[in-house]
PyMOL commands that place a pseudoatom at each C-alpha (Angstrom):
pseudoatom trace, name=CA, resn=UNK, resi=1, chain=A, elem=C, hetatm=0, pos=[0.000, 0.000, 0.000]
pseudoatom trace, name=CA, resn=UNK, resi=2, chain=A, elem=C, hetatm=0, pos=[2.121, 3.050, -1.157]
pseudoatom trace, name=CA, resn=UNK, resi=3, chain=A, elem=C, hetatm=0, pos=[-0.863, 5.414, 0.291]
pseudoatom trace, name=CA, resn=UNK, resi=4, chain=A, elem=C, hetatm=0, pos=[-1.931, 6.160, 3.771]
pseudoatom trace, name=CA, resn=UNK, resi=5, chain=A, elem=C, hetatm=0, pos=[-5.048, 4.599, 4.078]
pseudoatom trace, name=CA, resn=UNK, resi=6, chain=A, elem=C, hetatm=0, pos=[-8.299, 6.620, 4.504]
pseudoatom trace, name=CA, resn=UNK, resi=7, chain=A, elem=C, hetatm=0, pos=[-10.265, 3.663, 6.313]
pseudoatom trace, name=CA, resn=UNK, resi=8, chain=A, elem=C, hetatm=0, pos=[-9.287, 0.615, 7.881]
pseudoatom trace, name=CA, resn=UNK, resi=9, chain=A, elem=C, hetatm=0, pos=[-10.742, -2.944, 8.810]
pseudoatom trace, name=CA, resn=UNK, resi=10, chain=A, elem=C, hetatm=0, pos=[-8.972, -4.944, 11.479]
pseudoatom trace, name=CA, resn=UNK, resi=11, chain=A, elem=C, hetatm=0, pos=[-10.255, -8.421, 11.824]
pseudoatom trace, name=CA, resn=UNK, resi=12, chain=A, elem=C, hetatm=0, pos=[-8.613, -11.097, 14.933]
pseudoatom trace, name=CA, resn=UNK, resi=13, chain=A, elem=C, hetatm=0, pos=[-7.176, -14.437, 13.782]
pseudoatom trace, name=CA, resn=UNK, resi=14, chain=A, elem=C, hetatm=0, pos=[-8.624, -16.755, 16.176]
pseudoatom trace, name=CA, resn=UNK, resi=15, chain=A, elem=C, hetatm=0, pos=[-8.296, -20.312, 16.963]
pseudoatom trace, name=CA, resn=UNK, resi=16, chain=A, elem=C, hetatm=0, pos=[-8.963, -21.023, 20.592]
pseudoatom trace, name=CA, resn=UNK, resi=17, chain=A, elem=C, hetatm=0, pos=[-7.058, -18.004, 21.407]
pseudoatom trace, name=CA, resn=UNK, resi=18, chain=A, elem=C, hetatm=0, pos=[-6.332, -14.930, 19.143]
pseudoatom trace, name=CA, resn=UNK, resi=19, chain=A, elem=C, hetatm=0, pos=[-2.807, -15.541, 17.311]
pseudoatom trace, name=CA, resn=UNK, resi=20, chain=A, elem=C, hetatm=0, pos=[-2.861, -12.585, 14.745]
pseudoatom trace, name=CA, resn=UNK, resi=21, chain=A, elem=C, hetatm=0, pos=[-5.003, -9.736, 12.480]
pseudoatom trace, name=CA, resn=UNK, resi=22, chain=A, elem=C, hetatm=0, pos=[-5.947, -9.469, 9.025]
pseudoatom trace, name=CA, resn=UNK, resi=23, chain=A, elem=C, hetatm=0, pos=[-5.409, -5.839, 8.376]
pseudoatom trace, name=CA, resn=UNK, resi=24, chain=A, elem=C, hetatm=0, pos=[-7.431, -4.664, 4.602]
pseudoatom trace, name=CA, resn=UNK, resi=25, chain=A, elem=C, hetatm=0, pos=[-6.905, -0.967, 3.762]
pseudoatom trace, name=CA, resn=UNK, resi=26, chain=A, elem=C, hetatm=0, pos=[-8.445, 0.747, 1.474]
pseudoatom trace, name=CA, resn=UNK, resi=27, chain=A, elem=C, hetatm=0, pos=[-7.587, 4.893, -0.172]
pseudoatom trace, name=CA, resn=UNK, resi=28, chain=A, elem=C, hetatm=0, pos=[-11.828, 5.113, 0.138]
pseudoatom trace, name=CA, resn=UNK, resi=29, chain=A, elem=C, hetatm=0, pos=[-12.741, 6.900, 3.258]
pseudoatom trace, name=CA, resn=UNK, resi=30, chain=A, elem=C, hetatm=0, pos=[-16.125, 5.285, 3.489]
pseudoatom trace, name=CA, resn=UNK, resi=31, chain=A, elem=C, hetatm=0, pos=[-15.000, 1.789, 2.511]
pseudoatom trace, name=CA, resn=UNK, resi=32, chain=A, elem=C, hetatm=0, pos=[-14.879, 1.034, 6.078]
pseudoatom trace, name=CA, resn=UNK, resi=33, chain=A, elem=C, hetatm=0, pos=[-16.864, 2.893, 9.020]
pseudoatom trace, name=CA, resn=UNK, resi=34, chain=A, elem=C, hetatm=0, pos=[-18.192, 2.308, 12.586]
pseudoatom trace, name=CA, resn=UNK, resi=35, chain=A, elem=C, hetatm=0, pos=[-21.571, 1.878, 11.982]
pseudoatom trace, name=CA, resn=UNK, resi=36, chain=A, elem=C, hetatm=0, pos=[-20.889, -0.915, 8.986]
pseudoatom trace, name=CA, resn=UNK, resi=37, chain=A, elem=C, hetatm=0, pos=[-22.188, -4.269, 9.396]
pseudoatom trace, name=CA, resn=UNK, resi=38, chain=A, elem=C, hetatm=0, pos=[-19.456, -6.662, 10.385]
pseudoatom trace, name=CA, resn=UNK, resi=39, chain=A, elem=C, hetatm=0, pos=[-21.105, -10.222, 9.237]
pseudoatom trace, name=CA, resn=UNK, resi=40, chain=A, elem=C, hetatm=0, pos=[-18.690, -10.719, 6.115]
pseudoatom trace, name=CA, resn=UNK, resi=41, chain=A, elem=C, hetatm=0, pos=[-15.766, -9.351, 7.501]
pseudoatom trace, name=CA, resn=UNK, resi=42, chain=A, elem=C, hetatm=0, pos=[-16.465, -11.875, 10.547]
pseudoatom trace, name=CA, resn=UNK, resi=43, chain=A, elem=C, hetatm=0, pos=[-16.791, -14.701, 7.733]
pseudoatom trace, name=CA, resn=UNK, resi=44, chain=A, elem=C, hetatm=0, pos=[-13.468, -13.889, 6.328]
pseudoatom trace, name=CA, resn=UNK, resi=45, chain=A, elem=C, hetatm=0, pos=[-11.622, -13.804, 9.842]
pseudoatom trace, name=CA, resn=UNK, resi=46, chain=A, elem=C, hetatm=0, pos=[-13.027, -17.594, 9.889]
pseudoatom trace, name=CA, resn=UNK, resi=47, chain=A, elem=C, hetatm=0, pos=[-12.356, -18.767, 6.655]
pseudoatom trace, name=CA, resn=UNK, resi=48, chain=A, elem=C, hetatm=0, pos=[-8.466, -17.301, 6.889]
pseudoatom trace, name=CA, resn=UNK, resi=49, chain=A, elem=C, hetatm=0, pos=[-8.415, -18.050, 10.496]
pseudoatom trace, name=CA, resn=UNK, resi=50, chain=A, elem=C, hetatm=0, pos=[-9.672, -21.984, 9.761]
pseudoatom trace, name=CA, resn=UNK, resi=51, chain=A, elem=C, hetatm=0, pos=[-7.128, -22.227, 6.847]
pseudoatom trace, name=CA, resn=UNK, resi=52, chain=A, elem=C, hetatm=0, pos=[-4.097, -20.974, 8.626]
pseudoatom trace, name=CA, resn=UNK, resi=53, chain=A, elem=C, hetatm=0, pos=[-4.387, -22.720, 11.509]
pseudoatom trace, name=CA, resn=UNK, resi=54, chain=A, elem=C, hetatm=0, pos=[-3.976, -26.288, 9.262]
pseudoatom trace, name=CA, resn=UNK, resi=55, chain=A, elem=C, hetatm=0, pos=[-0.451, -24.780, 8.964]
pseudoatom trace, name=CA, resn=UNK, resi=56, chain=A, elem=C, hetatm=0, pos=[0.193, -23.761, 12.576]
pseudoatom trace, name=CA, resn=UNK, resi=57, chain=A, elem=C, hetatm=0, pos=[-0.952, -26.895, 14.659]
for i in range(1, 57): cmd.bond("trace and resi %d" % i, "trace and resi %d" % (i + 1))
show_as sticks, trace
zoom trace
């Protein structure tokens, strides 16, 4: 990302305990905001969380 970003989603790798974040930018101010809904970004923290931890354990 050569830009600062103008919103930000953080979303917590978990497993039984949190081992890292998914961090998605984007240059769109309103990409990401408070009041959003948080259902897909949920889904992908558990789809990327599931997959990764294959690898870790």
């Amino acid at each position: 990302f050569t830009e600062t970003p103008a919103s930000i989603a953080i979303i917590p790798m978990r497993g039984k305990e949190t081992f890292g974040v998914l961090v998605l930018p984007s240059a769109h101010p309103t990409r990401f905001y408070p009041g959003m809904g948080t259902m897909f970004l949920t889904r992908i923290g558990e789809l990327v969380s599931a997959s990764l931890l294959r690898y870790i354990n």
